[in-house]
N, C-alpha and C positions, 0 to 999 in steps of 0.2 A: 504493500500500500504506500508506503514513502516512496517507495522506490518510483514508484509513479505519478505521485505526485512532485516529486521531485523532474521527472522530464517535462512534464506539464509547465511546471513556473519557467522550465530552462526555454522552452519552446513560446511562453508568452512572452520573456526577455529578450528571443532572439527575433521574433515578431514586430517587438517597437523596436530593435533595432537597427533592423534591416529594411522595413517598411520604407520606402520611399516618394514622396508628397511626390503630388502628379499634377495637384491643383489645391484651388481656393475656393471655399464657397463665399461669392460676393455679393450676393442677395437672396434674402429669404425672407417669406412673410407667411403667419399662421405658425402651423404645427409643423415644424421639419425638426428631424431624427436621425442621426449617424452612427455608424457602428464599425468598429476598424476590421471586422472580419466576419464570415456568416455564422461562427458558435459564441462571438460575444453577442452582450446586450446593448441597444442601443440606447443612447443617450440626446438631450435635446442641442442641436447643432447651432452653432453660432456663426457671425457674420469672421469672415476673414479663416474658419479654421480650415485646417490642412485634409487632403483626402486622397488614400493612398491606393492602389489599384485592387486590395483585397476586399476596401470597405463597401457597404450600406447605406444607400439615400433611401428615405421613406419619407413622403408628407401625408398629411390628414386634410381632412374638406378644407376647400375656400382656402387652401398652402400652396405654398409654390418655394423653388429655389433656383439656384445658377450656381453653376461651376466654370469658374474661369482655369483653366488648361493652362500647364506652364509655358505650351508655345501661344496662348493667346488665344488661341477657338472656346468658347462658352457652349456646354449642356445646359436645358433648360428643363426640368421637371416639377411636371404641374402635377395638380392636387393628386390625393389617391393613389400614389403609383411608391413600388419598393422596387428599387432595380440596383444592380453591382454598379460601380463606379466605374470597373473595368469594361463594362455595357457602353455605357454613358460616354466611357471617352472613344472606343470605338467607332460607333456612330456618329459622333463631333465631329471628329476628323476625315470620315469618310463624305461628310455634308457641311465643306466650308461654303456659304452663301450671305457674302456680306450685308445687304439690304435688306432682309428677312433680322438678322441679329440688329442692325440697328434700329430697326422700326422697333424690337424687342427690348434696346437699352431706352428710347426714347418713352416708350409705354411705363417703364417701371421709374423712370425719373419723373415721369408726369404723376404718375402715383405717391410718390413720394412727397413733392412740390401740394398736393392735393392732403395729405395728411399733414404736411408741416402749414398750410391754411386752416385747417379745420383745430390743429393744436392751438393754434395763437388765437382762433375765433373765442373758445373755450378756456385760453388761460385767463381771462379778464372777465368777471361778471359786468352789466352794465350798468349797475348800481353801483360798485365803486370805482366805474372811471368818471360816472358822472359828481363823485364828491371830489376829485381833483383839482384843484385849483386851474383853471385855465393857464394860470403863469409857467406852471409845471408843466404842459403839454406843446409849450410854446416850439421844443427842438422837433416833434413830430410832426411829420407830414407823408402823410399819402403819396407812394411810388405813383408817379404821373403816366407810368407805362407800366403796364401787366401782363404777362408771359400767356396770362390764362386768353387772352384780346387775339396772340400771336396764334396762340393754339387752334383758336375757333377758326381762325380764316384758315390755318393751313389743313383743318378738317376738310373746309368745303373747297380745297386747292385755289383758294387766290393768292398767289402766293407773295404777290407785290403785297397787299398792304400785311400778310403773315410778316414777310423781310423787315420791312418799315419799323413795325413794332418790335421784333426780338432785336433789331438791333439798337434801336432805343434802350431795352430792357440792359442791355449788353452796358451801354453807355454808361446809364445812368450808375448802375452796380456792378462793377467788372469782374468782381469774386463773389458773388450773391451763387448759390446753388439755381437762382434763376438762370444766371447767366451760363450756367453751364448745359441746363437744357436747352438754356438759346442758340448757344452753338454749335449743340448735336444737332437739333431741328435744322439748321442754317446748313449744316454741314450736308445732309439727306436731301434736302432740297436744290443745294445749288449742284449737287451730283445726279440729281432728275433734271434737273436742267441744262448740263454741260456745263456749267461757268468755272471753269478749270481752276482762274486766277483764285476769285473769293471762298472757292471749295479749299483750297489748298490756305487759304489765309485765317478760316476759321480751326481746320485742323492743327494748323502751327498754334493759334489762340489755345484752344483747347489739352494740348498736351504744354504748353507751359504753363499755364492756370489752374489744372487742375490736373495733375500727373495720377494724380489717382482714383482720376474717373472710370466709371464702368462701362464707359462705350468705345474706351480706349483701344478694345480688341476687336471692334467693330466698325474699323474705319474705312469709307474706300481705298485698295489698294494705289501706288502710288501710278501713275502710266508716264 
């Protein structure tokens, strides 16, 4: 019985040892679940941890996650689904298709942007901003440009006055999380469009701004 229990602990030490990260998971919302191999148990997975080719992605309803690949191709698993890591990156690889992944970092920073509104609607009752002194309110003012204005036109593709505004938005905030879905959007757009120069200028924008964006592996290639 030691006896075996003793290979067992040698064999779980030589497991984290050897194990070798393959990616990141860099978004997840709801219930998602990681397990470093198919006989452990899984555990609730967090943004940024590591995910090696033996482990376990699982999510539950209304979850989703991403794994960002160390050569930069993103897995995408949506709610309800338990599949191997080594699955997952597989099928990454075998289906790079840039435009489908960025419509996919753009959808989840819109979502993001759409909960971090609905935090700040809710972090202020309006009974007590109304006992504020006016004097005290004096350095606040309302973003004169709104990302959510850019969004709506570039739904129903006008995409002139879509530009208009996110670059406004850009303007106004040049390190705002708005501004960085400005430039993903700016970046998708001006690559349906051909406009080679400002495609190439928001991408430059975007990787110095924000090196650690999520649509960073989801850029047009360069031509």
């Amino acid at each position: 019985m030691k006896k075996t229990m003793l290979i067992i602990t040698f064999a779980g030490i030589a497991l984290c040892l050897f194990s070798a990260s393959v990616g990141k998971i860099r978004f997840l919302v709801g219930e998602v679940q990681y397990k470093q191999s198919l006989n452990l148990t899984y555990k609730p997975a967090t943004l940024n941890m590591e995910v090696e080719p033996e482990g376990y992605i699982k999510t539950g309803p209304d979850s989703k996650a991403e794994i960002q690949w160390n050569n930069g191709s993103v897995a995408v698993i949506n709610a309800n689904t338990q599949i191997s890591i080594s699955k997952l990156q597989s099928d990454a690889l075998a289906n790079p298709n840039y435009p489908n992944k960025l419509r996919e970092r753009i959808n989840n920073l819109r979502a993001q942007n759409e909960q971090r509104e609905a935090s700040q609607v809710a972090g202020i009752r309006r009974e007590e901003a109304e006992i504020i002194p006016e004097s005290e309110l004096y350095w606040y003012s309302e973003p004169k440009y709104k990302v959510k204005d850019a969004l709506n036109y570039m739904d129903i593709r006008d995409y002139t006055k879509a530009v208009e505004i996110f670059e406004k938005v850009i303007e106004q905030s040049p390190l705002d999380k708005d501004a960085e879905l400005s430039h993903t959007c700016l970046i998708m757009i001006y690559d349906e469009l051909g406009d080679k120069v400002n495609l190439q200028k928001h991408i430059k924008q975007l990787k110095e701004d924000f090196p650690d964006s999520s649509a960073l592996d989801s850029l047009p290639p360069e031509k």
